[in-house]
C-alpha positions in Angstrom: 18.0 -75.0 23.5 13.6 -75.2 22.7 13.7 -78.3 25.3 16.9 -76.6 27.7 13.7 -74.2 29.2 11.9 -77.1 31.5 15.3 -77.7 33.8 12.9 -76.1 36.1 9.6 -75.5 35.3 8.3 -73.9 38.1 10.4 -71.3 38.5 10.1 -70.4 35.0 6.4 -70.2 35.1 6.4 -67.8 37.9 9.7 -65.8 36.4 8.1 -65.0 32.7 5.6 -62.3 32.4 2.2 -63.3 31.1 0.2 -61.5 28.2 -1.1 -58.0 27.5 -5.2 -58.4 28.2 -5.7 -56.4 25.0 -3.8 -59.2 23.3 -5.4 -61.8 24.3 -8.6 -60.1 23.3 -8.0 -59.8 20.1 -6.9 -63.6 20.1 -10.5 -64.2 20.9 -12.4 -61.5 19.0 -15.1 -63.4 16.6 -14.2 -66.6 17.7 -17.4 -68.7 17.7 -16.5 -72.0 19.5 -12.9 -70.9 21.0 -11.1 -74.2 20.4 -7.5 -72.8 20.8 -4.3 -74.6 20.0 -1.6 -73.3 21.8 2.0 -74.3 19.8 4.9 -74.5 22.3 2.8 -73.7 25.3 5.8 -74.3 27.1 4.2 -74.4 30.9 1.0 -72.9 29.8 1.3 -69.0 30.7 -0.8 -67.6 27.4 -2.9 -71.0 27.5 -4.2 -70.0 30.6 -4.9 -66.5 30.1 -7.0 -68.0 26.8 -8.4 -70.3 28.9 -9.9 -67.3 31.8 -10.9 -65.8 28.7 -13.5 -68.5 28.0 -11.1 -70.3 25.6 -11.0 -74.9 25.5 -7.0 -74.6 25.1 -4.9 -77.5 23.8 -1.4 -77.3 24.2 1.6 -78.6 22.4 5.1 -78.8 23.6 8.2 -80.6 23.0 9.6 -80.2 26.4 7.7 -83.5 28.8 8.7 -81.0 31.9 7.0 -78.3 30.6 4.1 -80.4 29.2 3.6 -81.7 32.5 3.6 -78.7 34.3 0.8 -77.5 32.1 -1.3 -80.5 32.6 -1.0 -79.6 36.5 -2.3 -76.1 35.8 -5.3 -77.0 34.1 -4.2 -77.3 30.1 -4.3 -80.2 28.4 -1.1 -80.7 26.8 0.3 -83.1 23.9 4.4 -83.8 24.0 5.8 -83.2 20.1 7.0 -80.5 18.1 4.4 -79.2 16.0 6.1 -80.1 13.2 5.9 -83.7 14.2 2.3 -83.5 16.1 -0.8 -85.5 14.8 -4.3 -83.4 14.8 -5.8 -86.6 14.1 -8.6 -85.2 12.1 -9.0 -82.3 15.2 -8.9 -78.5 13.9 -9.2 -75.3 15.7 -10.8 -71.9 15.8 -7.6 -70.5 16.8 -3.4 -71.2 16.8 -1.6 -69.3 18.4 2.0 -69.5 19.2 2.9 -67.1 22.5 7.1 -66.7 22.3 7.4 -69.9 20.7 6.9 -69.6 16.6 10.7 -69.0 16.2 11.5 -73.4 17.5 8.8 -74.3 14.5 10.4 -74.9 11.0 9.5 -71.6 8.7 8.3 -74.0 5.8 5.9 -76.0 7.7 4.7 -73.8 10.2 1.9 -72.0 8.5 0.9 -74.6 6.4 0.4 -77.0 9.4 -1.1 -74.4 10.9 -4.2 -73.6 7.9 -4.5 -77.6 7.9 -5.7 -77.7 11.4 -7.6 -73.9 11.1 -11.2 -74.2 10.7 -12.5 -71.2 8.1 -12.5 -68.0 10.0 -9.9 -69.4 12.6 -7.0 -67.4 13.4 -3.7 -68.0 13.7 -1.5 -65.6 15.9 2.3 -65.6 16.4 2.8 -63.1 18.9 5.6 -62.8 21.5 8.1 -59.9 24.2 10.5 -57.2 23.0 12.6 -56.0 26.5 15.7 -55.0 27.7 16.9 -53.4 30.9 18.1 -50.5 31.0 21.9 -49.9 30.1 22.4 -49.6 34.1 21.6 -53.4 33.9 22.0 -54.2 30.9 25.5 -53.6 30.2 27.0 -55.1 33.9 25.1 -58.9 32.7 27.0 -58.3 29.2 30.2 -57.9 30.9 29.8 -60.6 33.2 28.3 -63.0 30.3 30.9 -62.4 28.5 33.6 -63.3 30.9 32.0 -66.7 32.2 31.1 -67.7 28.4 33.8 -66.1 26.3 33.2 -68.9 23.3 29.3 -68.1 23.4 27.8 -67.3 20.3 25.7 -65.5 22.6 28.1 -62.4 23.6 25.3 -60.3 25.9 22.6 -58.3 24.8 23.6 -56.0 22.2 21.2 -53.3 21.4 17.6 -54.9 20.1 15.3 -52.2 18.9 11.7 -53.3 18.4 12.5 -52.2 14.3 14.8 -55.4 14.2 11.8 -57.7 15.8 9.1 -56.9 13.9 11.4 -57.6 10.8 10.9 -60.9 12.6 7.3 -60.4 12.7 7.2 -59.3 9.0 8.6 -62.6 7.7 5.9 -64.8 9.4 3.4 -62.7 7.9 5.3 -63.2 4.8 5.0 -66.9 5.1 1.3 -67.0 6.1 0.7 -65.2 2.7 2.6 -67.7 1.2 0.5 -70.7 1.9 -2.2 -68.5 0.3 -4.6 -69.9 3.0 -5.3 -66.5 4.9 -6.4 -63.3 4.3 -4.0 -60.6 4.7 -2.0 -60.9 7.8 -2.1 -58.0 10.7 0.5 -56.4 12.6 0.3 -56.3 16.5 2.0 -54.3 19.1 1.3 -53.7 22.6 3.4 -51.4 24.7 3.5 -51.5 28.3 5.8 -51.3 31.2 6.7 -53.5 34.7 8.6 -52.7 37.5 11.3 -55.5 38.7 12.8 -56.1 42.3 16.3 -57.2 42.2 15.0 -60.6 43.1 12.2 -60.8 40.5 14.9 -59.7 37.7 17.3 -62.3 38.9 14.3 -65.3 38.9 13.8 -64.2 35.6 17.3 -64.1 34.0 18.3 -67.6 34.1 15.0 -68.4 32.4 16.4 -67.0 29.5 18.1 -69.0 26.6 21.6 -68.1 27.4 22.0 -69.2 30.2 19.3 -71.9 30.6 22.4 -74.4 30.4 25.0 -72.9 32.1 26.9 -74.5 35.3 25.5 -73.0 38.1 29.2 -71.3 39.3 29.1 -69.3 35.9 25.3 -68.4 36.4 26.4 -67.4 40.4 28.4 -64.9 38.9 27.0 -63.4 36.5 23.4 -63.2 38.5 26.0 -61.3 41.4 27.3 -58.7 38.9 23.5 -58.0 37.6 22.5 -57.9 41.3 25.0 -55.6 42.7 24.0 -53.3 39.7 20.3 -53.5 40.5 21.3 -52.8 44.0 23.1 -49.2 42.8 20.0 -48.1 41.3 17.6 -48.6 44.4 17.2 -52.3 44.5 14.3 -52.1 41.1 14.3 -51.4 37.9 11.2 -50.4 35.3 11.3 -52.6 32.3 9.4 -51.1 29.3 7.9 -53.7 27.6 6.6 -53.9 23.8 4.7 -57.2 23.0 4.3 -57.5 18.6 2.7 -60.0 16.4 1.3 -61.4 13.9 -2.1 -62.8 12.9 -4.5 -63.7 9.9 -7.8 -65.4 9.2 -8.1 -68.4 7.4 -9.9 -68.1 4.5 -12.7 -70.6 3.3 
């Protein structure tokens, strides 16, 4: 599924929602040179948010699609898994890892990642907590359940931020396992979008259940999630909260 996101490239990179500004911030706060290396940059959305905020970004990604749609936006971009990419003697004020850290392996992650960290660099694994409301929610459950009925994927069941930064809690865990970095920090950003019915429905088949569906199944369950929109007003207002991770490599 990690490489099933560059079928089309394009419309993911204008479908996913970029970066809180006080995130990427923080990313950047105390860096002195700003040599960033962005870990599954996928099609370069947080690469070039680092980049506008004065950051020399290098991505790596697994998927050539995506890869290649970085490169045409600007970010230099290397195709392998992190696990399996070279630094070739290169390391880095920063790594960061923008909706991505959960493809890398857990016991080679961090560890890769304080190799290629210069002392005082920071690595930060951040990434989206969202769901629409029950109004839409619950229709594209229905509907997903009915065109995949063998999915291990059965809808979106209720996913309270609690559950995520569980998530969150056992990268730090990890990162204070390579005992490389100082203690790790917690990171949460709340905010809020509002979605058109067609913005919503560019954005659904983006998402990694149904990246590899036939496009009849998708059809259908994009109608169902549609005509709901449609009864609320044609728009939605997603609440948004954005959590991470991040530490400082020690000397």
């Amino acid at each position: 599924m990690a490489e099933s996101f560059g079928t089309d490239a394009a419309a993911y990179d204008t479908a996913r929602p970029g970066y809180p500004v006080a995130l990427i911030a923080r990313v950047v706060h105390g860096l002195p040179d700003r040599e960033v290396l962005d870990v599954g940059c996928g099609t370069g959305i947080a690469a070039r948010q680092l980049q506008a905020a004065g950051c020399a970004v290098l991505g790596v990604e697994p998927d050539p699609r995506m890869a290649a749609f970085a490169r045409s936006r600007g970010i230099p971009t290397e195709v392998a898994t992190f696990e399996e990419w070279e630094p070739a003697g290169r390391t880095f004020d920063a790594v960061t890892a923008a909706q991505s850290w959960h493809w890398v392996d857990p016991e080679i992650g961090a560890a890769k990642a304080a190799r290629v960290l210069r002392p005082g660099g920071r690595l930060a694994v951040f990434g989206h907590v969202f769901e629409p409301p029950a109004e839409v929610a619950e229709p594209f459950a229905v509907a997903y359940r009915t065109a995949v009925p063998d999915s291990p994927f059965r809808g979106p069941a209720r996913r309270p931020v609690e559950a995520y930064r569980r998530l969150y809690d056992d990268v730090a865990d990890r990162i204070r396992g390579t005992g490389a970095f100082d203690e790790p920090q917690s990171w949460r950003f709340d905010w809020e979008r509002r979605y058109t019915r067609d913005e919503w429905l560019a954005l659904l088949p983006t998402t990694g259940g149904l990246t590899r569906l036939a496009r009849g199944l998708l059809q259908g369950i994009l109608d169902a999630v549609g005509a709901a929109i449609d009864s609320l007003g044609g728009g939605f207002t997603m609440e948004y909260t954005t959590l991470g991770t991040a530490a400082v490599r020690v000397g």
